[in-house]
VOBA-1610 file (N, C-alpha, C; in pm, whole numbers, padded with zeros to 5 digits, always signed):
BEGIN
Unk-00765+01267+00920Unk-00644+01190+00924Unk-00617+01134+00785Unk-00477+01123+00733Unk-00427+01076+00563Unk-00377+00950+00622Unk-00428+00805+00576Unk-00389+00708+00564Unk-00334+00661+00479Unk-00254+00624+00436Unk-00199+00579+00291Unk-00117+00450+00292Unk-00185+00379+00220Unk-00171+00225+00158Unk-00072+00232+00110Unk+00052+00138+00114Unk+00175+00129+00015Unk+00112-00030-00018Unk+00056-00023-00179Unk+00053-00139-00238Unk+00091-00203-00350Unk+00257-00105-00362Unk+00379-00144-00461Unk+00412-00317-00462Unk+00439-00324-00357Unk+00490-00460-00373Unk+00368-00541-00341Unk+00256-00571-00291Unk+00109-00641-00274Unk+00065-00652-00461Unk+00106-00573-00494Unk+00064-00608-00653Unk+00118-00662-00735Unk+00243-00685-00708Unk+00317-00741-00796Unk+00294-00860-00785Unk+00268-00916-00639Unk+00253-01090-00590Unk+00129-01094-00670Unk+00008-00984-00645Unk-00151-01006-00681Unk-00194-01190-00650Unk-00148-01150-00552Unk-00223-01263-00420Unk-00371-01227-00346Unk-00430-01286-00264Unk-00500-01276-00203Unk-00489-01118-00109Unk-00378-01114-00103Unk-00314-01001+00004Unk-00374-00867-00047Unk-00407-00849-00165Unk-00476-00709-00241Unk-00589-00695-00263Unk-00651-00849-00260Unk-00786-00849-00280Unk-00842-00814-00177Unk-00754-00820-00008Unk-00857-00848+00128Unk-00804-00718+00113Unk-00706-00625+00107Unk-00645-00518+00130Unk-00759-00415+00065Unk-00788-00426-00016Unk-00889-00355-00183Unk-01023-00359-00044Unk-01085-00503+00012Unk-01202-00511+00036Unk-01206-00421+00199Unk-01028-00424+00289Unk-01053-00365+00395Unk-01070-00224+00377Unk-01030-00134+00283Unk-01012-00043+00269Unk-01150+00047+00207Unk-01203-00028+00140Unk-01362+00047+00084Unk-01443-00010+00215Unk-01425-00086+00286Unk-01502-00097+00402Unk-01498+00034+00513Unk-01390+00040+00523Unk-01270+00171+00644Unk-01322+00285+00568Unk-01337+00313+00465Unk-01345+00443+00369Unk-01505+00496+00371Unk-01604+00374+00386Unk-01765+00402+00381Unk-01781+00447+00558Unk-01668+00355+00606Unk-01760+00402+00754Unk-01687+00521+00842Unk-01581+00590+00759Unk-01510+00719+00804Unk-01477+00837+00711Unk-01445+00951+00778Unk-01438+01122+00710Unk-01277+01097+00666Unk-01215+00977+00709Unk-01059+00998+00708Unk-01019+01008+00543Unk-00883+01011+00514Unk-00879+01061+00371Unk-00756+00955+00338Unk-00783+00815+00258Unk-00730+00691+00221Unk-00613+00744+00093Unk-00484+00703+00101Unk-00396+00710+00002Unk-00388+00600-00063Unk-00386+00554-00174Unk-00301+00438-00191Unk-00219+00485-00326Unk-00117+00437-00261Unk-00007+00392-00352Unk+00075+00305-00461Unk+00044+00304-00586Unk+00005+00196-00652Unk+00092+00260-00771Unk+00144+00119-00834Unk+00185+00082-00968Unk+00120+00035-01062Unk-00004+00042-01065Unk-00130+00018-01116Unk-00249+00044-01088Unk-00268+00173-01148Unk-00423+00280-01127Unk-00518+00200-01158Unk-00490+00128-01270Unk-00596+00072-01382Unk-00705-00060-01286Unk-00608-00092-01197Unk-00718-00191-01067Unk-00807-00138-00997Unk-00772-00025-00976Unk-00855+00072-00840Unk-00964+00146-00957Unk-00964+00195-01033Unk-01011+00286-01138Unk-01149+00183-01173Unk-01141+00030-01214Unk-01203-00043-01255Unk-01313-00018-01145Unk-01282-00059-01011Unk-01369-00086-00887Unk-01413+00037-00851Unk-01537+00057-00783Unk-01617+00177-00719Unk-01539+00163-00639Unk-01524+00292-00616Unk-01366+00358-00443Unk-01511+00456-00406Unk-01542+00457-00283Unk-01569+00565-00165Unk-01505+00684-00261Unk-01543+00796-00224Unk-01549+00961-00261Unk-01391+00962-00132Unk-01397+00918-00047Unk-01255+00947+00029Unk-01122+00861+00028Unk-01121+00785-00118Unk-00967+00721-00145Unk-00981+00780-00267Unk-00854+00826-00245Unk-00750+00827-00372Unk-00649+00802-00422Unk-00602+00787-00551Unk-00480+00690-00624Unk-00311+00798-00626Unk-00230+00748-00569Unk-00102+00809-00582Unk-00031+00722-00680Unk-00081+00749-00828Unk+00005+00661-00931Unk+00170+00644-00935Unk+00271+00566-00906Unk+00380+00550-00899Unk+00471+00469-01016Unk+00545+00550-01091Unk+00548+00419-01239Unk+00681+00366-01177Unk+00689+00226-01164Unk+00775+00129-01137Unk+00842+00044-01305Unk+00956+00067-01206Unk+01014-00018-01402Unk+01086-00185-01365Unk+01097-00186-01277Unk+01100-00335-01247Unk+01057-00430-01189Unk+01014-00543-01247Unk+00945-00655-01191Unk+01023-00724-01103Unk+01133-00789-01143Unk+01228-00852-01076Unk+01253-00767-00966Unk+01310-00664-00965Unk+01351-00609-00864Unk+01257-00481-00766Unk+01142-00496-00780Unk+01065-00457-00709Unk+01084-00376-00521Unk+01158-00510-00522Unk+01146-00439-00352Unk+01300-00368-00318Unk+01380-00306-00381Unk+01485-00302-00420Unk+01421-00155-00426Unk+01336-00139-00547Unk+01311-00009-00579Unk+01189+00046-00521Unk+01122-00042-00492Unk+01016+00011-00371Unk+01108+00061-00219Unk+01206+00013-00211Unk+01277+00050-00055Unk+01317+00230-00112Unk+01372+00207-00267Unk+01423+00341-00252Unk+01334+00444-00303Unk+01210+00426-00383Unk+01100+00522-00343Unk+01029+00591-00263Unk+00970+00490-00169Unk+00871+00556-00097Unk+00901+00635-00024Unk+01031+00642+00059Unk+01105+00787+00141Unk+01030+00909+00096Unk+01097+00933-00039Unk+01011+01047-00103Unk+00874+01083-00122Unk+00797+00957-00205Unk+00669+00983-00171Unk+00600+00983-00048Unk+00644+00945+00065Unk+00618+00970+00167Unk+00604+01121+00225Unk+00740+01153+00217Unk+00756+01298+00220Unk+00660+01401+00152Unk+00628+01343+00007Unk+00512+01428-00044Unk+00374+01427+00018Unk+00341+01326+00050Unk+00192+01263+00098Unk+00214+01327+00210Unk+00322+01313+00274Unk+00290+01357+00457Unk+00169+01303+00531Unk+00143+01132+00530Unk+00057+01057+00559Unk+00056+01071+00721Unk-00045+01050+00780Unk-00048+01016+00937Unk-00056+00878+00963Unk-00085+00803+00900Unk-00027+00640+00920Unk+00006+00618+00777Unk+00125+00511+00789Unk+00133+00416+00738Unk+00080+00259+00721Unk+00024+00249+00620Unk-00036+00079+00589Unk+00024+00052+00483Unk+00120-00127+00524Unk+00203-00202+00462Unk+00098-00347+00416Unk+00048-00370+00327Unk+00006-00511+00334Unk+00073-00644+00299Unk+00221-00623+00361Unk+00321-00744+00365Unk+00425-00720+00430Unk+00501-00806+00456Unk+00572-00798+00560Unk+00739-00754+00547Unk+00749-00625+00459Unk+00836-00567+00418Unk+00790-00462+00508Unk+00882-00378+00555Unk+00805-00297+00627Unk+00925-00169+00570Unk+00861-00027+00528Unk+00975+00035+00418Unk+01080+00096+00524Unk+01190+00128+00487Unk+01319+00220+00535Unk+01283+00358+00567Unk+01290+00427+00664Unk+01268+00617+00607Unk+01153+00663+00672Unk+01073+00533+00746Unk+00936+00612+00762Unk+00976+00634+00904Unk+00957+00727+00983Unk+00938+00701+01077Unk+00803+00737+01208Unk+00712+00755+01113Unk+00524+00778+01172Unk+00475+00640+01225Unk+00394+00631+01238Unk+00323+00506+01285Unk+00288+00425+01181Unk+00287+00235+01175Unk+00281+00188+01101Unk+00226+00055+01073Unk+00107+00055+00994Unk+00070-00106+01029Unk+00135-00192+00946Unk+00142-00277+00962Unk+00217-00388+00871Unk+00150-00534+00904Unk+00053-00578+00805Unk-00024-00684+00791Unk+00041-00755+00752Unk+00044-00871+00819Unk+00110-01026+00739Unk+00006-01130+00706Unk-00017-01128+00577Unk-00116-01265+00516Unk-00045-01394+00501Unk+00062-01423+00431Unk+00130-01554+00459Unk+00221-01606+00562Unk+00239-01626+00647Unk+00322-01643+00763Unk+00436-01755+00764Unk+00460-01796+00638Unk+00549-01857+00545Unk+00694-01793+00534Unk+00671-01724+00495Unk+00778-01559+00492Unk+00857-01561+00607Unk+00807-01553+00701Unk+00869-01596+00843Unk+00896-01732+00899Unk+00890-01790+00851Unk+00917-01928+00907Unk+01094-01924+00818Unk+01212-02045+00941Unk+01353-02042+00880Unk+01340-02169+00962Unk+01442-02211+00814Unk+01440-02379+00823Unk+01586-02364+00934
//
């Protein structure tokens, strides 16, 4: 099974949300044959850290900070399409346009959702 991490926008915050994301994922990766994507605007994090023999990096060059989720909505369609993932994993609570496979979507701050 191809799992693949979208952690375009989790990096840009580089909150807590990437660090538990980074630690669930080499956990999931030692104790299964499955084959981990992640998706990243920054190789140079994952590259640093020992990764399991079964994740690998789908480098994505992003050109805006500010507008991040703007251009993360209109990427991943495509890379999706390339990867041809069997799940989707979101680690925030953007959940992308286009996919339509199965999909987890983790929420770490529950802030985000709260309306005054």
């Amino acid at each position: 099974m191809r799992i693949a991490f979208d952690m375009l926008v989790v990096e840009q915050e580089q909150g807590e949300a990437q660090q538990a994301t980074c630690t669930l994922l080499n956990e999931l990766a030692m104790l299964s044959t499955h084959q981990y994507i992640i998706i990243t605007g920054r190789p140079r994090i994952y590259r640093m850290q020992k990764q399991a023999a079964n994740i690998c990096l789908y480098p994505v060059k992003t050109s805006a900070r500010r507008g991040i989720l703007t251009e993360h909505q209109l990427l991943l369609p495509s890379i999706l399409r390339h990867l041809q993932p069997d799940i989707l994993h979101v680690p925030n609570s953007i959940a992308p346009m286009g996919w339509n496979g199965p999909l987890i979507v983790t929420v770490y701050d529950l802030t985000t959702l709260y309306k005054q």
